[in-house]
N, C-alpha and C positions, 0 to 999 in steps of 0.2 A: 434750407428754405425757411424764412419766417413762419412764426405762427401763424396759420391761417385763419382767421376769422369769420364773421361774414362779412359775403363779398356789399360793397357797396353800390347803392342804384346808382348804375350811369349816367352823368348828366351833363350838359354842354360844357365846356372853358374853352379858352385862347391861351394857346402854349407858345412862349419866347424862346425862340432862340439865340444867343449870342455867340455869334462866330469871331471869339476875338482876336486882334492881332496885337502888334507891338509889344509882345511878351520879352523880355531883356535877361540879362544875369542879374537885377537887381531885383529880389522876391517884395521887397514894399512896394517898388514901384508897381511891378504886375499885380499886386494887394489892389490897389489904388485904383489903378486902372482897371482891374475887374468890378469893384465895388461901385463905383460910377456906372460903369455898364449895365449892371442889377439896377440902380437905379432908377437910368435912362428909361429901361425897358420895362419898370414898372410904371414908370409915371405916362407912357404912350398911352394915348385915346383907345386904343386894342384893348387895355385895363385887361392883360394877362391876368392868371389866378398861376401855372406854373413858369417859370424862367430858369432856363436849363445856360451851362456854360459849359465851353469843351476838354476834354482830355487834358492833363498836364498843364493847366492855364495857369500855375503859379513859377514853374521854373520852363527853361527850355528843354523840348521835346529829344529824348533821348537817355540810351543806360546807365551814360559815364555820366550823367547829373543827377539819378535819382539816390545816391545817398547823400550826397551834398543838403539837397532839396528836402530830406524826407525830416518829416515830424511827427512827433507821438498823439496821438489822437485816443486811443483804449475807450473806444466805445462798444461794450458791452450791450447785446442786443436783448429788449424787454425791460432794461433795469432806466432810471432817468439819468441824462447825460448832464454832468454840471460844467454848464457850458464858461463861469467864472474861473474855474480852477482848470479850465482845459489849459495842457502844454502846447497845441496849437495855435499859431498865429492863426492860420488861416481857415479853423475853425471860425476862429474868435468875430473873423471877419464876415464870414458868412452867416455865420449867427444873425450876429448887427445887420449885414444887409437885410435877411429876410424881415426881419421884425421889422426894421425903419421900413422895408417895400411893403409887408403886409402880404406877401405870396408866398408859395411852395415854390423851394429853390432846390436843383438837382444842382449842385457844386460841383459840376464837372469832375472831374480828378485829380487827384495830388498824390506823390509819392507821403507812403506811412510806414512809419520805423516801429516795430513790436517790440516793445524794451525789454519784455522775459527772452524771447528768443532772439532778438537782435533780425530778425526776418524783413525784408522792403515788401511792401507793395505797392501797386498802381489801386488807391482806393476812393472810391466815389462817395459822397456826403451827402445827405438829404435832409432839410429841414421845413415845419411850420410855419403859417405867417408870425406865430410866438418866437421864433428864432432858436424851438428845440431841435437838438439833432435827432431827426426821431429814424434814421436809418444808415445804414451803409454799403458796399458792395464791390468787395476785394476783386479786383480783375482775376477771373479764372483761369482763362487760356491766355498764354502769354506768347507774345509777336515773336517766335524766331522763324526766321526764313530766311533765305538763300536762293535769289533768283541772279546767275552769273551775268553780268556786264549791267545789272541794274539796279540791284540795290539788296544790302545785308543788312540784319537786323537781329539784337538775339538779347531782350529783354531776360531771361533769365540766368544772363551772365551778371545781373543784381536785384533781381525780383523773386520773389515766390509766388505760385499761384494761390488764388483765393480758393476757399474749399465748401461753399456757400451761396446758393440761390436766393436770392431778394428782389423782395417786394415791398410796397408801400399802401397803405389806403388814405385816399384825403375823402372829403365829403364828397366827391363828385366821380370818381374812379380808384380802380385798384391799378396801379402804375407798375410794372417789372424795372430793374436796371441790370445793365449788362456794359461793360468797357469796353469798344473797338474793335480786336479780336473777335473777343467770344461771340459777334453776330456771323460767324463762319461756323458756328457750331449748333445746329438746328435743333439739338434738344433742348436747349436752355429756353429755348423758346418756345415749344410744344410744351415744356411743362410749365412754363411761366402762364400760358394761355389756359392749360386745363385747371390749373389752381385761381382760376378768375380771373385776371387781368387781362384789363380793356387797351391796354395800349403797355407797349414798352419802349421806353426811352433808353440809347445807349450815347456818354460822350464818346468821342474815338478821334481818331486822325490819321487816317488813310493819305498814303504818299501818291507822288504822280505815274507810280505805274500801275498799282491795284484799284488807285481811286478811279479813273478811267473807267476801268474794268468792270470791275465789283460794288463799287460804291452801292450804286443806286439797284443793283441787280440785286444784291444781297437783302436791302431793304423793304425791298419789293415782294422780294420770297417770302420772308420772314413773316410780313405783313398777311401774304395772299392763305398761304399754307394754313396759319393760324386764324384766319379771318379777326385780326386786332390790327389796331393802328399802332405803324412803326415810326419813330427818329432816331435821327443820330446828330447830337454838334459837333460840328469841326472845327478847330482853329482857323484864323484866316492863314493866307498862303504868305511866307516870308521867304522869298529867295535870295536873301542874304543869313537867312540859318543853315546849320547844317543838315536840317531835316524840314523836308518841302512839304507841308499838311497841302491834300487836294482841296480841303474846306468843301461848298456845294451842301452846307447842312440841310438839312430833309426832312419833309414826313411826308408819309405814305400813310395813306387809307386802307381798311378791310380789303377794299376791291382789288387793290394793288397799286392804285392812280396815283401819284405826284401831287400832292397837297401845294407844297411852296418847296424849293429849292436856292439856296443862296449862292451866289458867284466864289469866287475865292478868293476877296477883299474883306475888310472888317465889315460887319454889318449884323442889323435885329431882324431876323424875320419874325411876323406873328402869325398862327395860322388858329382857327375857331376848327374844334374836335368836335365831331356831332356825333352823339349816339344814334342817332336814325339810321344812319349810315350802317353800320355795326351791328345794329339789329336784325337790317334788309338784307344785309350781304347774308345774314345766317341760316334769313328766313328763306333765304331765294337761292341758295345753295346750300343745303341742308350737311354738310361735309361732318360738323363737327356731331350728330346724331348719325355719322353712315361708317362710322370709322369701325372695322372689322379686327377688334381685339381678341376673337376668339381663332384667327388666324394671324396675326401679329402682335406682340409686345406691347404695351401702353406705357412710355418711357416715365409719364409722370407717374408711375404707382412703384415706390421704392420698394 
C-alpha cells in the first residue's frame, strides 16, 4: 500500500472515460491514437479533471504479446520519476498527454519488463496535470481461467503478479487502482475504502462471456459494500481480434446506481462525481461505523 497520508476533502470532478478501439500490432500507431483520444477528451465542454484509458491499449490484448509489448518503466515509489530518461515510449507519451491536457491521467495499462528480474507485468501508470508519474499499480491477480466450450485464458503463462496495493491523492479525492481481475477480489477493495479512498478506478477488459455476467455486478458490489464510487474502462469491442473486450465502461455510485455506461464501440463517456452523494449513502446507512470487528477480522489492518 502507498504511504498513507492525509486523506483529502472530497470534492466534485468529471471523470473521462475512453473506451478505445482500433488498437493494431503497430504500438506508434496505438501511441497516436491513444494520445488524440486524451486529448479529445480533455478539450470536451465536460472539462474533465481525471481521464482514464483501458487495459492493454498500447499492444493487442493477450499473453503471447505481452513480452513483445513490454517496456522498462522502473518507477520507484516516493522517489521522483525522471520522465526525460525514461526507457518507456509510452510513458514518455503519457507524460506529454497529461501536461499538454492539464488533467490526471490513469494510463490504462501496458505490459512492463523488470530489468533486475526480467519479470512482465500488466501495469497501470498514473500521472499529474505536470505530466509527473506520480504512481503505479502492477495487476495483482492475474486472469487464468478455464470455462470449457467458452473461452481460456492463463496470463501467467507470461506475467507475474503484482505484490502491492495503490492509491493516489489529487486535490479533490483519494483514488485506489486496481486492473480487471483484481475487481473479483473484494479485499482489495475494503482495504482500499478503509485507507480513505473515495472512489476506485480499475482499467480491465472483460470478454463476452464474464462481461455479460459480472461486468456491471461486480462493480456494483464493489461500489455498494464499500459505500465508494466504482469504474472500470474497457477497450471497445473488436471482433476481428482474437480477444473480444465486452467494453460497457462504467461507474457506479456509493448506492450502487449506474452513473453512465458505454456501448461496446469506441467512445468518451463523461460522468460528474459528487461527494454529497458519498457522504449520504454513509450517513443514511451507517455500515461503515456498524462493522463488528470484534467478531470478524478487519482485512485492511496488516
Amino acid at each position: 500500500m502507498s504511504l498513507i497520508s492525509k486523506t483529502p476533502i472530497f470534492k466534485p470532478f468529471t471523470l473521462a472515460l475512453i473506451q478505445l478501439g482500433g488498437t493494431t500490432a503497430n504500438k506508434a500507431d496505438n501511441l497516436k491514437h491513444a494520445r488524440e483520444s486524451i486529448l479529445k477528451a480533455a478539450t470536451n465542454p465536460a472539462k474533465p479533471q481525471v481521464v482514464v484509458l483501458p487495459e492493454c491499449f498500447n499492444s493487442p490484448y493477450g499473453h503471447p504479446h505481452f513480452p513483445d509489448y513490454a517496456e522498462d518503466i522502473e518507477y520507484v515509489p516516493g522517489k521522483p520519476y525522471d520522465v526525460v530518461q525514461s526507457k518507456s515510449e509510452s510513458v514518455k507519451m503519457l507524460s506529454s498527454a497529461a501536461k499538454e491536457a492539464g488533467v490526471w491521467l490513469i494510463g490504462g495499462s501496458i505490459p512492463e519488463r523488470e530489468p533486475a528480474s526480467e519479470n512482465l507485468y500488466n501495469t497501470c501508470t498514473v500521472y499529474n496535470p505536470q505530466g509527473d508519474l506520480i504512481a503505479t499499480h502492477r495487476k495483482v491477480h492475474l486472469f487464468d481461467i478455464d470455462i470449457p466450450g467458452k473461452i481460456t485464458f492463463k496470463e501467467s503463462e507470461t506475467l507475474t503478479g503484482g505484490t502491492t496495493l495503490n492509491f493516489f491523492d489529487t486535490d479533490f479525492a483519494r483514488i485506489g487502482l486496481g486492473i480487471c481481475y483484481d475487481v473479483r477480489f473484494p479485499e482489495m477493495a475494503m482495504i482500499a475504502a478503509r485507507n480513505g479512498c473515495h472512489m476506485l478506478i480499475y482499467p480491465g477488459a472483460f470478454n463476452l462471456t464474464t462481461g455479460p455476467l459480472h461486468w456491471e455486478l461486480l462493480q456494483r458490489g464493489r461500489a455498494l459494500d464499500n459505500q465508494i464510487y466504482m469504474s472500470m474502462c474497457s477497450p471497445a469491442r473488436d471482433l476481428t481480434a482474437k480477444y473480444h473486450a465486452w467494453g460497457h465502461s462504467m461507474v457506479v455510485d456509493p448506492m450502487g446506481k449506474v452513473l453512465s455506461e458505454a456501448g461496446h464501440d469506441e467512445e468518451i463517456t463523461y460522468t460528474d462525481i459528487d461527494p454529497k452523494v458519498f457522504e449520504e449513502t454513509r450517513a443514511w446507512i451507517p455500515v461503515t461505523k456498524q462493522r463488528r470487528f470484534d467478531v470478524y477480522p478487519d482485512v485492511s489492518v496488516q
